[in-house]
C-alpha positions as CSV (number, residue, x, y, z in Angstrom):
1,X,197.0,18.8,-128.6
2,X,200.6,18.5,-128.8
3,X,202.3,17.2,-131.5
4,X,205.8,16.5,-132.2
5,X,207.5,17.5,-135.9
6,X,210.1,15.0,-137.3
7,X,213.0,16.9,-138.5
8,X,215.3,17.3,-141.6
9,X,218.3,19.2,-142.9
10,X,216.0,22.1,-143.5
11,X,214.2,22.4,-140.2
12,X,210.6,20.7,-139.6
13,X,208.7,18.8,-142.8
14,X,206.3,21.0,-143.9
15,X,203.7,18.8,-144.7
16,X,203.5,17.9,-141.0
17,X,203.4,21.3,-140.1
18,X,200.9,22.5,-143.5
19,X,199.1,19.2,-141.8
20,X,198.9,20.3,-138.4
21,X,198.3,24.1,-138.9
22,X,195.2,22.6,-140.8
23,X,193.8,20.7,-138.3
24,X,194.1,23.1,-135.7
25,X,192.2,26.2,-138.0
26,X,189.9,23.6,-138.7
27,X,189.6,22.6,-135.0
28,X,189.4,27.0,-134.2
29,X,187.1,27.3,-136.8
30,X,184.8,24.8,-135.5
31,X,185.0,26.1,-131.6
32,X,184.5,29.5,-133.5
33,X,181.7,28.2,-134.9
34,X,180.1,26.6,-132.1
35,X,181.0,30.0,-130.1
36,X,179.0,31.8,-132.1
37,X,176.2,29.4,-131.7
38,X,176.1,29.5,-127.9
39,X,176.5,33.5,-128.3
40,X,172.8,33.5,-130.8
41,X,171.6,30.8,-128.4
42,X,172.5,32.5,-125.3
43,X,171.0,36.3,-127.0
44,X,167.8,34.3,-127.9
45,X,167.6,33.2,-124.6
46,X,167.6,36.6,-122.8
47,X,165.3,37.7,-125.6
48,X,163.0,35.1,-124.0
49,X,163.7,36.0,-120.8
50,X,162.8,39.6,-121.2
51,X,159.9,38.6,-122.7
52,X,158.8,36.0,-119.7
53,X,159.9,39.1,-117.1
54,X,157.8,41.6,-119.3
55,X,154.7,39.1,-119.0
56,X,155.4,38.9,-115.2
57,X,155.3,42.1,-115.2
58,X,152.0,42.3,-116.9
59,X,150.5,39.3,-115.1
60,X,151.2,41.3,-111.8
61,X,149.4,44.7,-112.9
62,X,146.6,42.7,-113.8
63,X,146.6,41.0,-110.5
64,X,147.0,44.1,-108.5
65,X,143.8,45.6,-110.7
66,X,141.8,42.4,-110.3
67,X,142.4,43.0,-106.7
68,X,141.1,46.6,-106.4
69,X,138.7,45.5,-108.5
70,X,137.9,43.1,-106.5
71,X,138.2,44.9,-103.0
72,X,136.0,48.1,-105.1
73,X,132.5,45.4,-105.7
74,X,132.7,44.3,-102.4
75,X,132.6,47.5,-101.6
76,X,129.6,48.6,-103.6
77,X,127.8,45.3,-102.8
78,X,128.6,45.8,-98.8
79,X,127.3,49.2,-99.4
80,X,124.3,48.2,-101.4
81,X,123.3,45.9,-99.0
82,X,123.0,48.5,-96.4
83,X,120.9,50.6,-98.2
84,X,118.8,47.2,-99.4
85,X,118.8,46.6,-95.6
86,X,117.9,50.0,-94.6
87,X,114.8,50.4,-97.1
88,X,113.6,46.9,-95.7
89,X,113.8,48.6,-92.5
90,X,111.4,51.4,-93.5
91,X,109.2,49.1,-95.7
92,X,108.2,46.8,-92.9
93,X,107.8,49.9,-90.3
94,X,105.3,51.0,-92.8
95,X,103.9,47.6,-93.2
96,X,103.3,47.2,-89.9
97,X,102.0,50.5,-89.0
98,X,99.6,50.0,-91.9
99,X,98.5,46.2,-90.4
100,X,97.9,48.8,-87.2
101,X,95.6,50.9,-88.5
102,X,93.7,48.6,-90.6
103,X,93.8,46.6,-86.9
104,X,92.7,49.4,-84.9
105,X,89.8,50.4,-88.1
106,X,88.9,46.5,-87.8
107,X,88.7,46.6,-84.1
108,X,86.8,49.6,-84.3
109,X,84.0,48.6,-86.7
110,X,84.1,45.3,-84.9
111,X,82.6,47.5,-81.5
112,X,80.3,49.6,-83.4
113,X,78.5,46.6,-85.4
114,X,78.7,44.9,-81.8
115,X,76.8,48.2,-80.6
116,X,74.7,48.0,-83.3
117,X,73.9,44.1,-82.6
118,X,73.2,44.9,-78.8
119,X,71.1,48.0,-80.0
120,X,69.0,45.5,-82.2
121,X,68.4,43.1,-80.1
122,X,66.9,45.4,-77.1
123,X,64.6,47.1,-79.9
124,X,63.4,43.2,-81.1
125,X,62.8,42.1,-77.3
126,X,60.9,45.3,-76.9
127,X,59.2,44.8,-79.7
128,X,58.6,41.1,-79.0
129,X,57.6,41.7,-76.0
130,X,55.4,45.4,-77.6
131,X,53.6,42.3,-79.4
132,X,53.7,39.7,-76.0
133,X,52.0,42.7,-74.4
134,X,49.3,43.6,-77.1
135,X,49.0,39.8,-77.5
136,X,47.8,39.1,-73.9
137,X,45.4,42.5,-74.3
138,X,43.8,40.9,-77.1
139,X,43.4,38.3,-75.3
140,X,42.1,39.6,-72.2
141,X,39.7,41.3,-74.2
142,X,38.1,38.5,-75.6
């Protein structure tokens, strides 16, 4: 802002001058105002950005522990599962041993009642034919 002063006998009129000097420690007073504004806005905005960088910050420890966290249960379920698979393993060895036995016990009482049977049925036919016999000696008797 430039501004030229009219002259008199006694130098530059004051009220010009009085005039000017106002306007521009108005005009400073207002950029020092407005300085001061951008200097709280620009402090409240590294207060914010602190805080955003300190919940980063945050955000990423909590990611890293969700992650061992994470890799930790898979490791428990991957080792769970081997001892889940492990005792199914030794469950059905013993269920199928057991289905041996009873097999073999079955298989086994299956040949002695089919001794048994062929035992019975050569004492009946020789006592069918005892009777046969004793029949046909009564009857030659007669």
């Amino acid at each position: 802002m430039v501004n030229k002063f009219s002259t008199s006998i006694q130098g530059y009129n004051k009220e010009e001058v009085n005039s000017f000097v106002a306007e521009v420690t108005k005009e400073y007073e207002g950029m020092l105002k407005k300085l001061k504004s951008s200097c709280d806005y620009i402090e409240s905005l590294r207060r914010d950005l602190k805080h955003y960088k300190d919940m980063e910050s945050t955000l990423n420890r909590a990611i890293l522990i969700a992650e061992e966290s994470t890799s930790n249960i898979k490791k428990v379920a991957y080792d769970e599962s081997k001892v889940i698979l492990e005792d199914a393993k030794r469950n059905a060895t013993k269920v199928i041993n057991n289905a041996l036995k009873k097999a073999e016990r079955i298989e086994s009482e299956a040949e002695t009642l089919r001794r048994k049977v062929s035992v019975y049925k050569r004492r009946f036919r020789a006592l069918v034919e005892d009777q046969l016999d004793e029949t046909e000696a009564f009857e030659d008797s007669m």
